[in-house]
C-alpha positions in Angstrom: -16.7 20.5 48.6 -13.7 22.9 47.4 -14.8 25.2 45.0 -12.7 24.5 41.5 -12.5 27.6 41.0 -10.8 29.2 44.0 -10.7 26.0 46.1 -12.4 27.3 49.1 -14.4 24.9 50.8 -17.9 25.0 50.7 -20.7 23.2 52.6 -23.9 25.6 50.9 -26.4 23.5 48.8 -28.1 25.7 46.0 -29.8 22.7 44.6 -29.7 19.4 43.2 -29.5 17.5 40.2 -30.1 14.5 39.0 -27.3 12.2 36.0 -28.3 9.1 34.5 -24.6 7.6 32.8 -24.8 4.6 31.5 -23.1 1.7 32.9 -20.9 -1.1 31.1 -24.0 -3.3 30.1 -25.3 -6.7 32.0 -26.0 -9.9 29.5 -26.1 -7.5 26.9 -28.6 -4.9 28.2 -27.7 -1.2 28.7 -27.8 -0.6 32.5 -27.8 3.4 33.8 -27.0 4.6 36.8 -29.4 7.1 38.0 -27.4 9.2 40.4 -28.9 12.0 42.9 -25.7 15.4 43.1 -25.7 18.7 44.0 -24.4 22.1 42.5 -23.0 23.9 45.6 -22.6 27.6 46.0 -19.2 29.1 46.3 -19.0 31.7 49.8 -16.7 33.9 48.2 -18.4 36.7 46.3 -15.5 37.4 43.9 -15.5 34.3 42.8 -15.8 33.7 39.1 -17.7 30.5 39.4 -20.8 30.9 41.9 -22.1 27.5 41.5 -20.9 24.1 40.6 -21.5 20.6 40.6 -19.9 18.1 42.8 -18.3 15.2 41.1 -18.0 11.5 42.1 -14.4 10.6 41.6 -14.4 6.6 40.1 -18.0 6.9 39.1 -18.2 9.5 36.6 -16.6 12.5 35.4 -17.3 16.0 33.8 -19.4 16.6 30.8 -19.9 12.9 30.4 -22.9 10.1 29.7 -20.7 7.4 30.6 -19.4 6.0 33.6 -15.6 6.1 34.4 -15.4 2.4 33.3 -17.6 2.1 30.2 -15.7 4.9 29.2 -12.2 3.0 29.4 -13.7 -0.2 27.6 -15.2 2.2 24.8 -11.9 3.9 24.5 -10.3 0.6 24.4 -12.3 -0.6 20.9 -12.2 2.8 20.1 -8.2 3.0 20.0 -8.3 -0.7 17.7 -11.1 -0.2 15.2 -11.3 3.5 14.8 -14.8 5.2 13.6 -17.0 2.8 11.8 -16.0 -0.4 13.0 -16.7 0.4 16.6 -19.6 1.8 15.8 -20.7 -1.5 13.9 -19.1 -3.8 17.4 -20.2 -2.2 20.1 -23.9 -2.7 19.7 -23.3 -6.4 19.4 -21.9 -5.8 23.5 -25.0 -3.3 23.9 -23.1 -0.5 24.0 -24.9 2.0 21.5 -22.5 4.7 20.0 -22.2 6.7 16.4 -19.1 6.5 14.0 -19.5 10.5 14.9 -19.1 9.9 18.9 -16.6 7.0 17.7 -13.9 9.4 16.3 -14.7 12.6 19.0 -13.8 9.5 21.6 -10.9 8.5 19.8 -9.3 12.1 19.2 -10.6 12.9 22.9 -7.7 9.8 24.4 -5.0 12.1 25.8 -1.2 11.3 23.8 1.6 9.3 25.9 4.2 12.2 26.8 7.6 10.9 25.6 10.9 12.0 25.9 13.0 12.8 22.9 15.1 9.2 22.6 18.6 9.0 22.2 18.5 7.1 19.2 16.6 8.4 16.6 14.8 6.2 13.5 13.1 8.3 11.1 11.1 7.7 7.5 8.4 8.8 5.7 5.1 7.0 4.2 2.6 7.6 1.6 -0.7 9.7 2.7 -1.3 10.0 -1.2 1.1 8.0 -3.1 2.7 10.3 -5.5 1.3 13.9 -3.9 1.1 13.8 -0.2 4.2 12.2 2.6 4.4 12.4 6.1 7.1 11.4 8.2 7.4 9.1 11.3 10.1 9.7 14.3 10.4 6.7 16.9 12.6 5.7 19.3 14.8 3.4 17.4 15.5 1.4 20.4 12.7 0.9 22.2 10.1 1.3 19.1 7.8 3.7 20.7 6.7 6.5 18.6 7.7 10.1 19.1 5.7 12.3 16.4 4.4 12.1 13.2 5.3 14.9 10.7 3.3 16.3 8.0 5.7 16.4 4.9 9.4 14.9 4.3 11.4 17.5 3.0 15.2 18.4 4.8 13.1 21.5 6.7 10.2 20.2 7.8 12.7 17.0 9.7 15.5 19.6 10.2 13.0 21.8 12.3 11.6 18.9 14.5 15.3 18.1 15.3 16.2 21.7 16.4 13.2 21.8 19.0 13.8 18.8 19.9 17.5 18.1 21.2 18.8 15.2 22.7 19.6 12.8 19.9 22.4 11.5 19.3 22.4 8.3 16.7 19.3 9.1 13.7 18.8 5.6 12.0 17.5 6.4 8.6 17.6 4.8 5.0 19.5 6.2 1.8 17.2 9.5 1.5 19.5 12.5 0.8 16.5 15.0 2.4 16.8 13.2 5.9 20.4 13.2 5.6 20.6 16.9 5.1 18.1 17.9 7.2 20.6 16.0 10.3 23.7 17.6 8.9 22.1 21.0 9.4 20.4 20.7 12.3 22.8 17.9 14.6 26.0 18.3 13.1 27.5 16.0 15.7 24.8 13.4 15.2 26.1 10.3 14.1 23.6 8.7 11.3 23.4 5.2 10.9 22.2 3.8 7.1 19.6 0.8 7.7 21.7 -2.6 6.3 18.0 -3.5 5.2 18.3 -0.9 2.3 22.2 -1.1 1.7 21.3 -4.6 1.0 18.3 -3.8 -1.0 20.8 -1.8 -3.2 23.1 -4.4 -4.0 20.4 -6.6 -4.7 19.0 -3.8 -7.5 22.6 -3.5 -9.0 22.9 -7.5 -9.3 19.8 -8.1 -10.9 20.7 -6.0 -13.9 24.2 -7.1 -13.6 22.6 -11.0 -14.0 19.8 -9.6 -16.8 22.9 -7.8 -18.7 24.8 -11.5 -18.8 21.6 -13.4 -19.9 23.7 -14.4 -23.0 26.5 -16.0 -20.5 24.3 -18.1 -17.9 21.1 -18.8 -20.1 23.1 -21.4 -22.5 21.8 -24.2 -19.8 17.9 -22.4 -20.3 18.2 -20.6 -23.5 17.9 -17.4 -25.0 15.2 -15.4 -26.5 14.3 -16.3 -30.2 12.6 -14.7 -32.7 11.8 -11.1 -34.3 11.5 -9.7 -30.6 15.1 -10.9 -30.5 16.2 -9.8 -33.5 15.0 -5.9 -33.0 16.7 -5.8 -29.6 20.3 -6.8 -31.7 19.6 -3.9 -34.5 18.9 -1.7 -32.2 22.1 -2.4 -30.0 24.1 -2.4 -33.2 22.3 1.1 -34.3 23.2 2.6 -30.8 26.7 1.9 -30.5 27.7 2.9 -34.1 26.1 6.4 -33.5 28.0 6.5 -30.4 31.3 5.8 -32.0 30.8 8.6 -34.8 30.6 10.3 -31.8 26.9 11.2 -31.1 25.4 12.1 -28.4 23.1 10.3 -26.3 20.5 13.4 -26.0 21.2 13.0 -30.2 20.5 9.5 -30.1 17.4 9.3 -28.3 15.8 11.9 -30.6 16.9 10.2 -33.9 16.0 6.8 -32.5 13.1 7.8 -30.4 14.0 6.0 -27.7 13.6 6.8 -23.7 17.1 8.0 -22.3 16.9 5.3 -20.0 16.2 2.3 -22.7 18.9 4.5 -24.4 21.3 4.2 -21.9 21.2 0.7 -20.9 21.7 -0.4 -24.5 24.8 2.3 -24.5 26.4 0.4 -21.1 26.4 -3.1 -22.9 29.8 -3.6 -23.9 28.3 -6.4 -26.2 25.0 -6.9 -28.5 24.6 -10.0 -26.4 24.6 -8.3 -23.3 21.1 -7.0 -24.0 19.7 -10.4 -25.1 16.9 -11.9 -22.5 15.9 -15.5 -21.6 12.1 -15.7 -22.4 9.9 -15.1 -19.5 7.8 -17.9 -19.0 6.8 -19.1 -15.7 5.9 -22.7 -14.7 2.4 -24.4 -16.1 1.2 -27.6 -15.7 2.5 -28.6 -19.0 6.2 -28.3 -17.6 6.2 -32.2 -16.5 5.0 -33.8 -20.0 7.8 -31.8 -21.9 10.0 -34.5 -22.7 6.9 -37.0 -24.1 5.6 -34.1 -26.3 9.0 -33.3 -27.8 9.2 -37.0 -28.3 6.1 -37.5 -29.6 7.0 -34.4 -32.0 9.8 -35.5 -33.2 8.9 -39.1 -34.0 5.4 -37.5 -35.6 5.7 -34.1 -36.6 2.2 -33.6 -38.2 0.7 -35.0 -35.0 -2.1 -32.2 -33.9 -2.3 -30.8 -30.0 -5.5 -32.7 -29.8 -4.1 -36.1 -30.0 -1.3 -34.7 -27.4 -3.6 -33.3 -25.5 -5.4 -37.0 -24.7 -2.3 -39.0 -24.5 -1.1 -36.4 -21.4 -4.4 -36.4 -19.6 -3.6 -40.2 -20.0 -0.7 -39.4 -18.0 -2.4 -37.3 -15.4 -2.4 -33.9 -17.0 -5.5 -31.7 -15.5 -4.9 -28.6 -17.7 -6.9 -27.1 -20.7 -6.6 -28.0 -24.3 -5.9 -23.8 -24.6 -2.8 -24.2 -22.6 -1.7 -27.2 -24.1 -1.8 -25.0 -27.7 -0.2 -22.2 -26.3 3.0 -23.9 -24.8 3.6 -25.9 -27.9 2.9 -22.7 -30.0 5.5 -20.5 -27.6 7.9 -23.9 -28.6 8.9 -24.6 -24.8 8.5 -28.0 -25.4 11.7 -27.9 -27.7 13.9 -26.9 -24.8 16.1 -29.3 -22.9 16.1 -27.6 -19.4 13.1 -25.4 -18.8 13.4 -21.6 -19.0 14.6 -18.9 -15.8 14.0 -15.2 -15.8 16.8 -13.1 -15.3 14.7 -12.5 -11.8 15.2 -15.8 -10.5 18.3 -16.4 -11.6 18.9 -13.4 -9.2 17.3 -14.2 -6.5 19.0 -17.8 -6.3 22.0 -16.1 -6.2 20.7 -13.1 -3.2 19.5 -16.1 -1.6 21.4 -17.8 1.9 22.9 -20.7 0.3 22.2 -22.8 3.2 18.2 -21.9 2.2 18.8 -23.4 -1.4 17.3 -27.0 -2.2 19.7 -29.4 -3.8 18.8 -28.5 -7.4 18.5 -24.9 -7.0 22.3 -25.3 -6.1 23.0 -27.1 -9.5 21.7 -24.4 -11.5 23.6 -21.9 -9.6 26.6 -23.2 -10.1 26.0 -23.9 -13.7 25.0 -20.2 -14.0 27.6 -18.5 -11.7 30.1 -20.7 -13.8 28.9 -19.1 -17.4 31.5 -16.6 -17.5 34.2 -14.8 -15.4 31.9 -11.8 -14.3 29.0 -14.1 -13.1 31.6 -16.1 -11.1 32.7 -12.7 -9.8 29.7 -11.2 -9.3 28.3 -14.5 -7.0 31.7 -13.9 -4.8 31.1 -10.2 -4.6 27.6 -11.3 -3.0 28.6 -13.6 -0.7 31.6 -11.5 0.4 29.1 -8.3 1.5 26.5 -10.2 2.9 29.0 -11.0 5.6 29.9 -7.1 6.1 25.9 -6.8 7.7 26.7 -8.0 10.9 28.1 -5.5 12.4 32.0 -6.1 13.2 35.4 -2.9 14.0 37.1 -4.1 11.2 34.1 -4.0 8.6 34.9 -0.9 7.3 38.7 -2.5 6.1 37.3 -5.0 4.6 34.4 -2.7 2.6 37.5 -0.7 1.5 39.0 -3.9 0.3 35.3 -5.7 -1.8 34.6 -2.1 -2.8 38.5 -1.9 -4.5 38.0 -5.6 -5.9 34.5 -5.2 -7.5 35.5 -1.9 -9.6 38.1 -3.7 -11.0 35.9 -6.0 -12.7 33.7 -5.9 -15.5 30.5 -5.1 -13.6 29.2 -1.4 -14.4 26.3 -1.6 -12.6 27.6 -3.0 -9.2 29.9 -0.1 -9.9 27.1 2.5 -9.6 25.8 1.1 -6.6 29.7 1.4 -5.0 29.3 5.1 -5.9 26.4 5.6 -4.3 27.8 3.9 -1.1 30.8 6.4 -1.8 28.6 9.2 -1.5 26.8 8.1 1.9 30.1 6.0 3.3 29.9 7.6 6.6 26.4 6.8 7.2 27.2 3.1 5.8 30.3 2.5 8.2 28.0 2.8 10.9 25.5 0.8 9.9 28.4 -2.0 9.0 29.7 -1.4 13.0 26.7 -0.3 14.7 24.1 -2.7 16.2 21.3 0.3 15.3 19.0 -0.4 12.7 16.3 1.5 11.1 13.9 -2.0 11.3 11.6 -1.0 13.8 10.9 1.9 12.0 9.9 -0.3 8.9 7.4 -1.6 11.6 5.7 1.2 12.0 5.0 1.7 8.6 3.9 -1.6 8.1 0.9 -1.3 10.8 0.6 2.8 9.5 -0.7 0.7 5.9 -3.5 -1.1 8.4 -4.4 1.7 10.0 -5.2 3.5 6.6 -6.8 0.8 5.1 -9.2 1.2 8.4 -10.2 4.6 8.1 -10.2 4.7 4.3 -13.1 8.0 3.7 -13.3 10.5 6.1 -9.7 10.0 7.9 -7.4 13.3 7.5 -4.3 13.6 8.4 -4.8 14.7 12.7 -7.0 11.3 12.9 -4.2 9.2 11.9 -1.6 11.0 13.4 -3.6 10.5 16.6 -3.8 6.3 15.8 -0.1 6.1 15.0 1.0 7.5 18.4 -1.3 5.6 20.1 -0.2 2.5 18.9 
């Protein structure tokens, strides 16, 4: 045997020794190996290691209780279920092991050595929502994850990058840190903005833009009534003739007490209607029996819920009498068409037509058709959901919507076209460039699990260790 210290060959026995590992188990019964070795004695006096054991490559290896193949299969649960689940599975195979040995296993599963990619996606997730980050670097075109950073400010990403060269293309979203920390440290780098959150943007600055017209589109649903209506017109009124006497809005919110933000979407309606709301009620069961009750209320106007309440179940209503009271109380059974939050109103109008049933696309075009900055807005939509696959002459033609949008009366589509303004180089690539920031998104999305499954004792190295295992 070659000594492992010096590797000089040996054939002197100093003794023997006797290992019991145990074996992958048999019907469910632990099975160990009892296995006869001997500790050999190096011939080389100045050795520093006199006397060692011989090992039995395939069987078993140093310092271990298990044989070379239990040990894979334990690593294998191990790598899926973490601490305390494995502990709680493995005796069910007969394979006894503690949520202590569970995570010493785990931590003990050497990391895949990677090269740094080419194409870089990067983003951060929530260790403590509000307090603690961390950021995740993967190989944006294979998926396969590079590190995991504690933090996600410009230095702690900028430093990675600089002892890491190599990458060319860093796939991010619309962070300003990220996109700092590659100017400073790969000023050649070309970063691509993920369409996923470009899109997400545009989405934010419509459904305010289609809340703000609520007074437009919501003559087919109806508006708001009442004193909840009435304070929201004061205080629009109040707002606007402080502003034109020239106060401002810092004044404003004091004398008012209202939140700068609540302050400043009243300030950006051009009109008291702008701020009006359709009442948010959502579909109940007493939507299909509107017309009878509002017939039946108009024909007898003393009639009590009760008596409604029996002729409906009559007609197949399942619902309580408490709902019933509510809904005629609320009046929604005095409405023609039945009410749509500014929320859905949006999404109809995010949504691929082509996904739409019939109906949806008869309030759509009733809605986009309210006034001239709903029936641009719906064009400006449909006109940048075809810049997100990638094309040369995308770039042109976001020059050209981006020109044609601030022109019209939409202020809040025009902040998002700033913001794209400020990040355009990053957005032209992600409007030409097949690289996206999705599988990154991925990631994150199986990072949530993996939390979830180590909820208690977990830090920070035990999940770091999961993620690039995965």
């Amino acid at each position: 045997m070659p000594c492992p210290a010096c590797g000089t060959p040996t054939g002197r026995v100093h003794a023997f020794h006797e290992r019991i590992p145990a074996d992958v188990p048999v019907d469910g019964r632990r099975v160990l190996v009892r296995l006869r070795i001997r500790r050999m004695r190096c011939p080389v006096a100045e050795c520093a290691r006199r006397t060692f054991r011989e090992q039995v490559p395939g069987l078993i290896e140093r310092y271990q209780r298990r044989t070379v193949r239990l040990g894979e299969q334990v690593r294998s649960v191990m790598r899926e279920l973490a601490g305390r689940a494995s502990a709680r599975l493995l005796p069910a195979l007969g394979i006894v092991v503690g949520r202590g040995t569970a995570v010493r296993v785990l931590l003990g599963i050497p990391l895949p050595e990677r090269a740094v990619p080419r194409v870089l996606g990067i983003d951060d997730f929530a260790l403590r929502r509000g307090h603690d980050y961390a950021t995740v670097v993967i190989d944006a075109d294979t998926g396969a994850r590079i590190d995991v950073l504690s933090g996600r400010g410009a230095e702690v990403v900028a430093g990675w990058l600089r002892a890491h060269p190599g990458v060319e293309v860093v796939c991010r979203d619309g962070s300003t840190a990220y996109a700092q920390a590659v100017r400073d440290a790969l000023p050649n780098a070309v970063q691509v903005a993920d369409r996923w959150h470009v899109w997400h943007g545009l989405c934010d600055a419509v459904a305010k833009e289609v809340a703000a017209h609520s007074a437009c589109w919501a003559t087919a649903t109806g508006l708001r009534e009442g004193k909840l209506a009435e304070t929201t017109l004061q205080r629009c009124q109040q707002i606007h003739t402080l502003l034109e006497a020239g106060v401002g809005l810092l004044d404003c919110s004091r004398r008012l007490d209202l939140a700068m933000n609540t302050l400043k979407r009243y300030a950006r309606a051009a009109k008291p209607e702008r701020v009006q709301r359709v009442p948010k009620y959502r579909s109940c069961m007493v939507d299909p029996y509107r017309d009878h009750l509002r017939a039946r209320r108009e024909q007898e106007s003393a009639v009590g819920a009760t008596a409604l309440l029996a002729e409906i179940r009559a007609m197949g209503y399942t619902g309580s009498h408490n709902l019933l009271v509510r809904y005629l109380n609320q009046g929604r059974h005095l409405d023609d068409h039945p009410h749509i939050s500014p929320r859905r109103a949006a999404g109809m109008l995010l949504t691929r037509p082509a996904n739409l049933t019939e109906r949806q696309r008869e309030r759509l075009e009733t809605l986009t058709a309210a006034c001239s900055e709903m029936t641009t807005l719906a064009a400006a939509v449909r006109s940048f959901a075809a810049l997100l696959a990638p094309r040369e002459d995308n770039p042109a033609r976001l020059a050209e919507w981006t020109t044609a949008t601030r022109e019209a009366d939409l202020p809040h589509v025009h902040s998002f076209t700033r913001g794209l303004d400020q990040d355009i180089d990053a957005v032209t690539a992600a409007i030409t460039r097949e690289h996206h920031n999705g599988r990154t998104e991925g990631v994150n999305t199986k990072t949530k699990l993996l939390k979830r499954q180590m909820y208690g004792r977990a830090g920070f190295a035990l999940l770091r260790h999961r993620i690039l295992l995965g």
